[in-house]
Backbone as CSV, one residue per row, in Angstrom:
resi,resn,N_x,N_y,N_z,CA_x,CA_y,CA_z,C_x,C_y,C_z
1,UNK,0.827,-1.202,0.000,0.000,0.000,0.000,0.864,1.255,0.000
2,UNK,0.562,2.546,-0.696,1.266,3.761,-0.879,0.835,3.879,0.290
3,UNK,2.119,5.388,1.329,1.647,5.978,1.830,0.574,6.419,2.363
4,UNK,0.475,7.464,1.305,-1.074,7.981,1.180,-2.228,6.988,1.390
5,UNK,-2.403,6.184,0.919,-3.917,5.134,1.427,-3.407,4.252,2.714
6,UNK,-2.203,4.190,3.008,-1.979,3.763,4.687,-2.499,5.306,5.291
7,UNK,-2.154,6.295,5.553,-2.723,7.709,5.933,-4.141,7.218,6.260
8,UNK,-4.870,7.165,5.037,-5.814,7.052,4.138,-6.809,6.225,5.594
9,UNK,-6.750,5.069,5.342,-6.821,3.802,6.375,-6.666,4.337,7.712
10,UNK,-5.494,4.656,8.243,-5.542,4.861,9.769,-6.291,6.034,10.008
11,UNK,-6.678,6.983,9.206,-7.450,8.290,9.936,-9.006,7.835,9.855
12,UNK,-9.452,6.504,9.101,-10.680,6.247,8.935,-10.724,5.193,9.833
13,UNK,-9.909,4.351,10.558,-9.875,3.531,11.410,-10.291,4.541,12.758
14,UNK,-9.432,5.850,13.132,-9.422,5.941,13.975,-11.085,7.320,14.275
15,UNK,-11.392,7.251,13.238,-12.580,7.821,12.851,-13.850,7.118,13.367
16,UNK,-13.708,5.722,13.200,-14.815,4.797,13.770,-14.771,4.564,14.896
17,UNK,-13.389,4.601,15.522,-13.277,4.500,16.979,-13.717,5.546,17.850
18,UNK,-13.598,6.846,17.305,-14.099,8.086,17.497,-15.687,7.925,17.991
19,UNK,-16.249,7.310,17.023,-17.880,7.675,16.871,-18.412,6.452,18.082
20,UNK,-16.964,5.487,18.803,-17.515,4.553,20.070,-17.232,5.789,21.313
21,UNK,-16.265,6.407,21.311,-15.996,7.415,22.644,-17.206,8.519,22.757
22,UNK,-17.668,8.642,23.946,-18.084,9.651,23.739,-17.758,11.110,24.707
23,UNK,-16.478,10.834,25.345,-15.973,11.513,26.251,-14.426,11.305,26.110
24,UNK,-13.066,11.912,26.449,-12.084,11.612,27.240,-11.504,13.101,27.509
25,UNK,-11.551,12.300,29.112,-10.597,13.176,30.452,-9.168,13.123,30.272
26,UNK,-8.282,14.513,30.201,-6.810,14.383,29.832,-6.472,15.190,31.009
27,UNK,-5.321,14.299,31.301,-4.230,14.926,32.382,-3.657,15.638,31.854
28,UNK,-2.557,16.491,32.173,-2.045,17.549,31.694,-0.346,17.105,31.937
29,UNK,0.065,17.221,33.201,1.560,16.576,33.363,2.031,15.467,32.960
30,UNK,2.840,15.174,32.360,3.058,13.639,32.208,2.383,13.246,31.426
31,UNK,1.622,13.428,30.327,0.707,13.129,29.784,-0.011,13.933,28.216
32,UNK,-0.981,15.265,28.519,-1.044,15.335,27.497,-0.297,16.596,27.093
33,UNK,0.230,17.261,28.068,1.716,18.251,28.009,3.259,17.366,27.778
34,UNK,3.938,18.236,26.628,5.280,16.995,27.152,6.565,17.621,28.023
35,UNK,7.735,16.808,28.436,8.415,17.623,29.892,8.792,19.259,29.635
36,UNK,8.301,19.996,28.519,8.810,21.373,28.734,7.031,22.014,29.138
37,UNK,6.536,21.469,29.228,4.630,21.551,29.339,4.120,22.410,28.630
38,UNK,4.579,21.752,27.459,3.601,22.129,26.011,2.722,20.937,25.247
39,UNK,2.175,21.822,24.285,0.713,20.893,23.681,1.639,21.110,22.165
40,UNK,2.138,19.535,21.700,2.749,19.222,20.774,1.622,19.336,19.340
41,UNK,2.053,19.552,17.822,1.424,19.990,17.093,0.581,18.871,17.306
42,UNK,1.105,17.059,17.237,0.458,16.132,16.872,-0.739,16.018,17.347
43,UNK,-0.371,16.475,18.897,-1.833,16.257,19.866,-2.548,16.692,19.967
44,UNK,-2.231,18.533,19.478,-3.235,19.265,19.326,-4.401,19.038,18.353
45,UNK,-3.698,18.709,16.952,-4.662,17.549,15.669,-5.207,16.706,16.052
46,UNK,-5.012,15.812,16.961,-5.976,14.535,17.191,-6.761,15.319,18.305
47,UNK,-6.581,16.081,19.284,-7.771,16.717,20.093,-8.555,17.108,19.334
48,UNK,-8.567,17.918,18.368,-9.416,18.844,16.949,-9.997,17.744,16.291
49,UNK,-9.004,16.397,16.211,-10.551,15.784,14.887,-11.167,15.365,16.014
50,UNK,-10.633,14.648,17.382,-11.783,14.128,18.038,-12.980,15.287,18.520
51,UNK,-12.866,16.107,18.581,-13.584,17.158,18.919,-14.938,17.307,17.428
52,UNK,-14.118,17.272,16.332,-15.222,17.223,15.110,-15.684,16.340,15.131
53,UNK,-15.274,14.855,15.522,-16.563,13.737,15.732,-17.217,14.026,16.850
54,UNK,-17.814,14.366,17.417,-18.761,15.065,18.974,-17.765,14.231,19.829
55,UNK,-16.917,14.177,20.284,-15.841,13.887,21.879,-16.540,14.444,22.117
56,UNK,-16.427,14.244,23.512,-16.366,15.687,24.684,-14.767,15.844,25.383
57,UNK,-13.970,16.610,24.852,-13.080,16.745,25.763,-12.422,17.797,26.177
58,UNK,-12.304,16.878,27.140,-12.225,17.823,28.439,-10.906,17.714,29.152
59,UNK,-10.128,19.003,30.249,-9.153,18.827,30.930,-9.106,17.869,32.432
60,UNK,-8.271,16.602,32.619,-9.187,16.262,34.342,-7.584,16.352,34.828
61,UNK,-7.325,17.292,35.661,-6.106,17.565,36.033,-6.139,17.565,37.755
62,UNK,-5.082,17.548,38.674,-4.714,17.813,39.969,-4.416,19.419,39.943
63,UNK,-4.346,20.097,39.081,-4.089,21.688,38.843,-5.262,22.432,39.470
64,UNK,-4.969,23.842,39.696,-6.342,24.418,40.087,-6.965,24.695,39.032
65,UNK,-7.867,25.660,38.550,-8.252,26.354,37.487,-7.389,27.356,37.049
66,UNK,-6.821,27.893,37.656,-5.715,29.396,37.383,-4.553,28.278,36.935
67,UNK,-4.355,27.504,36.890,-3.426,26.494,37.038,-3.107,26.022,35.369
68,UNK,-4.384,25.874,34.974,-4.626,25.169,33.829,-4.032,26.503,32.497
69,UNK,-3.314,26.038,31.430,-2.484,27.110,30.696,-3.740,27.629,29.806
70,UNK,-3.749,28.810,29.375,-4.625,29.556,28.508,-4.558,28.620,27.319
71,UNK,-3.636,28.467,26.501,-4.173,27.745,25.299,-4.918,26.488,25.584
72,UNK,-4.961,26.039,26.927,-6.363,24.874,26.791,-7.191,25.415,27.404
73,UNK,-7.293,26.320,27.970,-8.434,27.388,28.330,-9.395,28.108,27.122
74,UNK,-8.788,27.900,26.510,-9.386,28.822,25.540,-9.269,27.519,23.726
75,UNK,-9.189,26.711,24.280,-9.032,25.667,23.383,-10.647,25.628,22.232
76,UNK,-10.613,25.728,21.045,-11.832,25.307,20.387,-12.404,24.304,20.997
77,UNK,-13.943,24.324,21.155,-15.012,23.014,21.448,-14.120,22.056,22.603
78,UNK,-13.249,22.593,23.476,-12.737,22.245,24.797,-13.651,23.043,25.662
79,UNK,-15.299,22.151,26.117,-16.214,23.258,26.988,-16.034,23.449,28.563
80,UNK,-14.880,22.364,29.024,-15.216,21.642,30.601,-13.675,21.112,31.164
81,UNK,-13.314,21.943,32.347,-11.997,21.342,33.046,-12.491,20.592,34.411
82,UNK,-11.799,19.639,34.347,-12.195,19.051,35.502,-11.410,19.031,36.272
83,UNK,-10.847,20.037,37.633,-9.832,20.630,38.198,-9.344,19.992,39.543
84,UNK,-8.554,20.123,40.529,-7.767,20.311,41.597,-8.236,18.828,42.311
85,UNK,-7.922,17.655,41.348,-8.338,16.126,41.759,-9.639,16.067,42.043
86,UNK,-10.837,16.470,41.365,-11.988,16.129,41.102,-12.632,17.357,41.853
87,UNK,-11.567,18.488,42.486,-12.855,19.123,43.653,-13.675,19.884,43.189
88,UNK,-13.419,20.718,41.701,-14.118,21.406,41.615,-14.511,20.883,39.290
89,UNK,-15.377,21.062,39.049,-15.614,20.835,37.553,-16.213,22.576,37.244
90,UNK,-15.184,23.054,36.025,-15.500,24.550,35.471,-15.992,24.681,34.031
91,UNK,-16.370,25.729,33.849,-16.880,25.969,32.274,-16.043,26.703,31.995
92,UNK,-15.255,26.594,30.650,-14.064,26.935,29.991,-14.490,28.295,29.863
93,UNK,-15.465,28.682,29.008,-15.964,29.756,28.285,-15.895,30.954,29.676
94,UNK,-16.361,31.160,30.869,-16.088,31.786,32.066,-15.487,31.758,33.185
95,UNK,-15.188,30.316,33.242,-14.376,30.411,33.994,-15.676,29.918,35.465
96,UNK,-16.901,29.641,35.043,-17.807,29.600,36.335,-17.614,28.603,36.542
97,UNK,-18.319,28.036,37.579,-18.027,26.631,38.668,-19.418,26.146,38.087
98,UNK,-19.423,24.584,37.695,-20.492,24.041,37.099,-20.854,23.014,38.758
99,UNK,-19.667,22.333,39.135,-19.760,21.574,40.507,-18.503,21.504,41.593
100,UNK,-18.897,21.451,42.467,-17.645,20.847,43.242,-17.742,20.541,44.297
101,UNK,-16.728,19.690,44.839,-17.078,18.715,46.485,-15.847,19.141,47.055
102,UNK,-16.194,19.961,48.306,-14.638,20.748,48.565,-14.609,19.375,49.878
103,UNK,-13.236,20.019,50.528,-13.046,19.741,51.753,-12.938,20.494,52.666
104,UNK,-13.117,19.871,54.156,-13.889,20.611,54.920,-12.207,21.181,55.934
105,UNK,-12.889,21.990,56.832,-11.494,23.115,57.266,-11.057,22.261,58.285
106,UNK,-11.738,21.522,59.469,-11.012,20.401,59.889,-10.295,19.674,59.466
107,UNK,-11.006,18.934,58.703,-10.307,17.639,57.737,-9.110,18.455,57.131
108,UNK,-9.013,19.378,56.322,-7.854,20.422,56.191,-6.573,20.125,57.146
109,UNK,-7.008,20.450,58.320,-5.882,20.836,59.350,-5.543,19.397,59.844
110,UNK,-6.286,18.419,59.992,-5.952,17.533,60.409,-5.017,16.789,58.999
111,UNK,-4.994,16.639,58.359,-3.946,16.022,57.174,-2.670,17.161,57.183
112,UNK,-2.822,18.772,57.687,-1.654,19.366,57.647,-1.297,18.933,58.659
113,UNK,-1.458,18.753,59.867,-1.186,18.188,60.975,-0.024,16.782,60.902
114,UNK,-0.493,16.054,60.011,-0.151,14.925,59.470,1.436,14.902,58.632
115,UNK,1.050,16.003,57.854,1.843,15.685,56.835,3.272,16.992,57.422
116,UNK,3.041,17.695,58.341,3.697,18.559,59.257,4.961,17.505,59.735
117,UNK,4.581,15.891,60.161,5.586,15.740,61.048,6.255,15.420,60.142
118,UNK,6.926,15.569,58.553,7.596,15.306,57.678,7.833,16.173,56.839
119,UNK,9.317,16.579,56.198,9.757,16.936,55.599,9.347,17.131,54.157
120,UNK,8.188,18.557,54.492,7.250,18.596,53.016,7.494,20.036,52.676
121,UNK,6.762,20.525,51.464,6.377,21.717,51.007,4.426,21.399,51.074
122,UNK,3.898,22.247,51.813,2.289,21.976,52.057,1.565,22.997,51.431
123,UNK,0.536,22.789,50.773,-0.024,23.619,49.976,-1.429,23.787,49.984
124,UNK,-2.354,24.794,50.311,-3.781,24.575,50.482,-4.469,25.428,49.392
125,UNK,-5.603,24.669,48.864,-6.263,25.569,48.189,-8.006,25.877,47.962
126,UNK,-7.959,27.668,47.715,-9.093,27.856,48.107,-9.779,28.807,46.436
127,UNK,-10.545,28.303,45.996,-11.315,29.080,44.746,-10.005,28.273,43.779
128,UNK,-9.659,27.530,43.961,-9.015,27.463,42.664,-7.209,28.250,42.730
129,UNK,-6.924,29.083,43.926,-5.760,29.911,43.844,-5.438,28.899,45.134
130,UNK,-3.577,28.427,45.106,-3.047,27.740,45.931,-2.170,28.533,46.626
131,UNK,-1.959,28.335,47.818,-1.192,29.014,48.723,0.096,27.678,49.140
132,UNK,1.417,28.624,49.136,2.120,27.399,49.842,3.356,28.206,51.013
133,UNK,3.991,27.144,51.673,4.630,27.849,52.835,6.085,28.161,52.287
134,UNK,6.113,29.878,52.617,6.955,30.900,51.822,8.375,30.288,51.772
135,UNK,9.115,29.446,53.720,10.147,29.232,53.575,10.602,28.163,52.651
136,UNK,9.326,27.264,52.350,9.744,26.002,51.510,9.835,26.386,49.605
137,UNK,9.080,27.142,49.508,9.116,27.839,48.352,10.578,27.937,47.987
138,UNK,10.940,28.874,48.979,12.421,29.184,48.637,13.413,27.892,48.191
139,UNK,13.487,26.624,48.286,13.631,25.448,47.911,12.760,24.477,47.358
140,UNK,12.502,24.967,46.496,11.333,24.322,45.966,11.829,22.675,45.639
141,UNK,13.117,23.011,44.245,13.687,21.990,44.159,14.098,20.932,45.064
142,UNK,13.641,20.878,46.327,14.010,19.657,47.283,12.991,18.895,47.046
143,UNK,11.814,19.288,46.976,10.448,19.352,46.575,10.021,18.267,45.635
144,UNK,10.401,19.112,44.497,9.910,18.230,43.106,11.088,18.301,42.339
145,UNK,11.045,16.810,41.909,12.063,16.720,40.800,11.838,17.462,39.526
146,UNK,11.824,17.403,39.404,10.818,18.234,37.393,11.254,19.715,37.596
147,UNK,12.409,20.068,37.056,12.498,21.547,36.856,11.945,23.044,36.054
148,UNK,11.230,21.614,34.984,10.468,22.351,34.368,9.293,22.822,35.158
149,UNK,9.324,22.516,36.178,8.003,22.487,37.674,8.252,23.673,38.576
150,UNK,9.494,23.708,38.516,9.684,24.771,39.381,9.266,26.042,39.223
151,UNK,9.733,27.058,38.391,8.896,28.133,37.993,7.445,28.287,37.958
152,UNK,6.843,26.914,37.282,5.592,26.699,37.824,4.903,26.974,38.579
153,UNK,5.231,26.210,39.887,5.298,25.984,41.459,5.451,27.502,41.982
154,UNK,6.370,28.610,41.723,6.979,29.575,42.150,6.075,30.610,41.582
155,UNK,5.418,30.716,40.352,4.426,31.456,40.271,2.685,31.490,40.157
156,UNK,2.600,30.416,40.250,1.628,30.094,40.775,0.726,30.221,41.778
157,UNK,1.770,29.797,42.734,1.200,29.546,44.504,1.400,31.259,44.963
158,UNK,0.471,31.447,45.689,0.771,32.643,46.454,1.861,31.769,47.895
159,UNK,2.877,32.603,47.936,3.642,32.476,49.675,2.978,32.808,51.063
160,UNK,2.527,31.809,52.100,1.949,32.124,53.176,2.862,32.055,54.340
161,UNK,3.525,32.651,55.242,4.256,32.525,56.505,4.102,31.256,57.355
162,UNK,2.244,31.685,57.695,1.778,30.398,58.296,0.412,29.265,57.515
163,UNK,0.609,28.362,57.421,-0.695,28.142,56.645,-1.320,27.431,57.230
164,UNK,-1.630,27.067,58.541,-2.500,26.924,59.367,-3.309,28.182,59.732
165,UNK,-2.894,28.909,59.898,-3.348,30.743,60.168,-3.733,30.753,59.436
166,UNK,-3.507,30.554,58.045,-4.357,30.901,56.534,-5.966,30.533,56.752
167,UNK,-5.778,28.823,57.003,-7.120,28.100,56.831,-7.867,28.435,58.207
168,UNK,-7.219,28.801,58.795,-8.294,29.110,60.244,-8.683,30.896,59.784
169,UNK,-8.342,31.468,59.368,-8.066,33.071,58.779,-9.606,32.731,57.933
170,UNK,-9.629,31.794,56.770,-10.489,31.894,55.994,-11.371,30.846,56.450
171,UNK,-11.441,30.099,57.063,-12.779,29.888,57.966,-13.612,29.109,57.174
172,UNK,-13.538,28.107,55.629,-14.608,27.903,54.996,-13.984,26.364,54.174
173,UNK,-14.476,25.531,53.788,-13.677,24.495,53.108,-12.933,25.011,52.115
174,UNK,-12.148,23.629,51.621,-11.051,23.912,50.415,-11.212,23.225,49.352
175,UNK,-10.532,23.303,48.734,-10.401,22.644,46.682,-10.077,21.443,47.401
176,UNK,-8.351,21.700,47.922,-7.558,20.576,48.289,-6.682,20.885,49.460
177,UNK,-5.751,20.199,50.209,-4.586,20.381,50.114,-3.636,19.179,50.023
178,UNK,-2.182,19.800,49.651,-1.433,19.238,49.174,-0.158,19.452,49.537
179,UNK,0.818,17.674,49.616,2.020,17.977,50.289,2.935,17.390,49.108
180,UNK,4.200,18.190,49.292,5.412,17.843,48.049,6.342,16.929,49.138
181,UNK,7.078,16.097,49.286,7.711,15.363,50.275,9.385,15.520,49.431
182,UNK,9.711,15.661,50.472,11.469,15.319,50.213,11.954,13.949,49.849
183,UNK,11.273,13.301,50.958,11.948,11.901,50.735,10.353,10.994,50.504
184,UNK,10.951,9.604,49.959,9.692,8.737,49.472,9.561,7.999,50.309
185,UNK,10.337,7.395,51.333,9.821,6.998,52.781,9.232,7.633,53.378
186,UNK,8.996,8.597,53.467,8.264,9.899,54.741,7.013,9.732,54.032
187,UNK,7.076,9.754,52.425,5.544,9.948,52.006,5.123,8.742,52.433
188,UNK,5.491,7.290,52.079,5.114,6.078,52.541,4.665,6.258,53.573
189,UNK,5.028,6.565,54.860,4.276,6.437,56.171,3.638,7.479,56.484
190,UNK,3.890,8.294,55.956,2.130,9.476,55.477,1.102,8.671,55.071
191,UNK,1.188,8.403,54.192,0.068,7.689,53.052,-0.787,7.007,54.126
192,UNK,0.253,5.903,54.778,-0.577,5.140,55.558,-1.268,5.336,56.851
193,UNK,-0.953,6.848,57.232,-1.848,7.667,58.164,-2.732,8.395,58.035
194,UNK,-2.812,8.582,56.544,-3.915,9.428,55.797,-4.850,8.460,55.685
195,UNK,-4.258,7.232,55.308,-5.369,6.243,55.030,-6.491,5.832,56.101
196,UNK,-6.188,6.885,56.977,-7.071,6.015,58.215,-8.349,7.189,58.206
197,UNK,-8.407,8.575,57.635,-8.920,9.444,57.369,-10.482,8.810,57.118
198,UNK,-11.331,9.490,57.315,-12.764,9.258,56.322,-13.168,10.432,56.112
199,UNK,-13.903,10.279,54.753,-13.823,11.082,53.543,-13.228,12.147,53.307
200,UNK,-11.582,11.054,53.008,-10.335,11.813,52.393,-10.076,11.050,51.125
201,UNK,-9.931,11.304,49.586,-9.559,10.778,48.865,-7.600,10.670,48.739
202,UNK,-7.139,10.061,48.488,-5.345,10.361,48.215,-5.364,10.113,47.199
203,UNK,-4.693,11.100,46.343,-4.285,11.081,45.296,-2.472,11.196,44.893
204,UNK,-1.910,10.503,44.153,-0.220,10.708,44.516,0.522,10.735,43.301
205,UNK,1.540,11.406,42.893,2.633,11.759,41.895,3.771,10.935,42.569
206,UNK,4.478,11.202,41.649,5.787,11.035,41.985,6.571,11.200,43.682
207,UNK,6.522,12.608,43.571,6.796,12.968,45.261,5.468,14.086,45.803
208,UNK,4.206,13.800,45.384,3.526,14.760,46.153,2.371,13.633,46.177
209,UNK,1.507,14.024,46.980,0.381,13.345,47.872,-0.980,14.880,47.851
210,UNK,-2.116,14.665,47.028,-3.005,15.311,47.257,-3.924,14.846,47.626
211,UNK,-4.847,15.681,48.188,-5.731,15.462,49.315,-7.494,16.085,48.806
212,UNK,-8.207,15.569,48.316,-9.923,16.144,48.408,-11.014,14.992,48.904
213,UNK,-11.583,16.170,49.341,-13.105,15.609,49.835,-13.662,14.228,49.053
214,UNK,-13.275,13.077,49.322,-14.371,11.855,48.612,-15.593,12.168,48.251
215,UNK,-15.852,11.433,46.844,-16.932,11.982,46.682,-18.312,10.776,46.833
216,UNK,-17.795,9.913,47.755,-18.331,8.759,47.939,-18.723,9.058,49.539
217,UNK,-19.543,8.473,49.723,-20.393,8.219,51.450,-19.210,8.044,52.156
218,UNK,-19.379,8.467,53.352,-18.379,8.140,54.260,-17.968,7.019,55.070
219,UNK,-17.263,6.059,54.789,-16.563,5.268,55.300,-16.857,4.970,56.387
220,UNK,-17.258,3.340,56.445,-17.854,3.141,57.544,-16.767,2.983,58.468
């Protein structure tokens, strides 16, 4: 077979497969960004035809909403991000809140509490804007491996002194919060103290551990 009718063939193969999906959720790190966290020409083309067969797609990221980069913000027939590990779901076009299952300001403090007796960078977030603790900032890189992360990380987050003071300051549930760990033993025996939590979901990267409201009944 020429070229051209192999082309030919795989865009009509993947055309029929199209018309079985009728949704897909894309991560953003690791995934549908590549390590400099850009949207490669290829992927951007296959988001666009799946989008002309009716997809629905959509962003489902651990990011906040401010988080998420303008060109998929503003992406053609991209109507819906699904943000900060399920807490909150937005409408592209404004930016409004369609749903979300926050967590509550206890449950908050008690996982910072937690994740306090270990060597972290802790991060809480409220509307979608993340706050993290100013001195750890300053080392971010102990943090997260991914340098392309860092700048990220650094402009992103607003710097808080104290961030227990923060969440007692604002008095109301959160998106999430979230810890960056130094070492992968410390997160290990985190994990397994979080796990004793009810209705805490864990969610985990590489070296960070996030934290939202389950969206399931509470654990008997």
């Amino acid at each position: 077979l020429s070229l051209r009718r192999q082309r030919q063939m795989c865009i009509r193969d993947r055309q029929k497969s199209m018309q079985k999906i009728k949704m897909i959720g894309l991560d953003l790190d690791g995934t549908l960004l590549n390590d400099k966290k850009e949207l490669t020409p290829y992927t951007r083309q296959v988001m666009e035809e799946a989008i002309r067969q009716g997809v629905t797609v959509l962003v489902a990221t651990g990011r906040p909403w401010m988080g998420v980069p303008e060109f998929l913000k503003s992406f053609p027939g991209m109507d819906y991000a699904l943000t900060s590990n399920g807490a909150r779901i937005v409408r592209t076009q404004d930016g409004s809140v369609l749903m979300e299952q926050l967590l509550s300001r206890d449950k908050a403090k008690k996982i910072l509490e937690i994740c306090a007796k270990y060597d972290t960078l802790q991060e809480v977030y409220f509307d979608g804007q993340g706050y993290a603790e100013a001195e750890k900032m300053l080392h971010v890189e102990r943090y997260h491996h991914n340098p392309n992360m860092w700048e990220y990380i650094r402009t992103t987050r607003i710097p808080t002194e104290d961030i227990f003071g923060l969440v007692d300051r604002e008095s109301r549930s959160l998106d999430k919060v979230q810890a960056l760990f130094a070492d992968l033993d410390e997160r290990a025996r985190a994990w397994k103290e979080l796990e004793t939590l009810e209705e805490v979901e864990i969610v985990g990267s590489l070296k960070s551990v996030s934290y939202t409201h389950l969206t399931l009944p509470t654990k008997a």
